[in-house]
Residue, then its C-alpha position, 0 to 999 in steps of 0.5 A: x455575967x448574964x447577956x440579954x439577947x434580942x430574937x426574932x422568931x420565925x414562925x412556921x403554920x401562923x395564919x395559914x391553912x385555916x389555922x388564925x392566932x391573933x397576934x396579942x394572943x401569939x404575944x401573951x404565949x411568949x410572955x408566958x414563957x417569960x420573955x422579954x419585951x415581946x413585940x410581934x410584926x404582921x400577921x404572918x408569925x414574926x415576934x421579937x423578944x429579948x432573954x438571957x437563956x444561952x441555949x438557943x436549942x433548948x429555947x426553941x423547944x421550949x417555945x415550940x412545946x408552949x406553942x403546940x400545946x396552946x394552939x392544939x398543932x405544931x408551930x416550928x420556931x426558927x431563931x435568930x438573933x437581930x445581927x444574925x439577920x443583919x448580916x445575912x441582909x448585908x451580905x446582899x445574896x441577891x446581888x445583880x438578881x433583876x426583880x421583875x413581876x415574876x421574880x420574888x425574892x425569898x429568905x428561906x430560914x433553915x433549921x439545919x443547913x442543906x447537905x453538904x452534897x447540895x450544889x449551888x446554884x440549884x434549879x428545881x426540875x420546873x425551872x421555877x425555883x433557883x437557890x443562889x446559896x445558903x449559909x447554915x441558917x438561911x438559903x437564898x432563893x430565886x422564885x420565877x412565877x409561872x402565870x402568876x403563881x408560886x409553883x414549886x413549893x418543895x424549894x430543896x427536893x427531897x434530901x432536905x429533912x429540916x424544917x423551913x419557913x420563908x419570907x421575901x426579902x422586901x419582908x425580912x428587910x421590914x422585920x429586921x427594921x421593926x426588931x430594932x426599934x425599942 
């Protein structure tokens, strides 16, 4: 028996740092891949997409290969499934956090989980970047801005050698609303 999966790929170095793809050709390189009903959300490297392949690893490679080698740079590709991001948004990691003009809220997507030896809460040596909590694909980070700006963008330190792309909760919760309708 073969089961469709529905993914939202989170895409690191999309639109950033002078590096622009259009989301149709973003969409037309998944459908190259032979993945199904490919949608993307915003310009910041969000695409839904449904296939039967049952190795996530070797699905992600697959992606990230295609990408490098149409884009001419690396495009790390972290996968998740539609109720993966479900129950990380149920789950409420940010409970009781107040939002105010300097906090931001951040769903940091991990390649791997953090060390074992990594405490909770963290705070960065600047004070500005505090991490509630993670789970093996995903940490929950506290932003406090200084005089505007995101200033510590190193969320973990030096012992955490995955790969991390982010999105703000209010973002991630749109994501998710998106990969959901037909």
């Amino acid at each position: 028996m073969t089961t469709t999966t529905t993914y939202i790929a989170f895409l690191r170095a999309v639109n950033v740092g002078g590096r622009t793809v259009r989301m149709e050709r973003l969409r037309a390189l998944f459908t190259e891949l032979g993945l199904g009903n490919v949608r993307s959300y915003i310009q910041s490297g969000n695409v839904f997409f449904t296939t039967d392949e049952p190795d996530r690893a070797a699905l992600t490679a697959r992606i990230e290969e295609h990408l490098e080698q149409a884009l001419g740079y690396p495009v790390p590709a972290l996968l998740r499934t539609v109720d993966e991001v479900a129950g990380l948004l149920a789950a409420e990691p940010f409970r009781g956090v107040e939002v105010t003009p300097d906090v931001r809220l951040v769903v940091a997507f991990l390649s791997e989980p953090l060390p074992g030896e990594f405490a909770f809460p963290y705070r960065s040596p600047k004070g500005d970047v505090e991490v509630l909590g993670a789970d093996p694909g995903a940490a929950y980070v506290v932003i406090h801005l200084r005089d505007g700006k995101w200033v510590t963008k190193d969320m973990f330190g030096k012992a955490y050698r995955g790969t991390v792309t982010s999105r703000f909760l209010h973002t991630t919760e749109k994501i998710l609303a998106a990969a959901r309708k037909a």
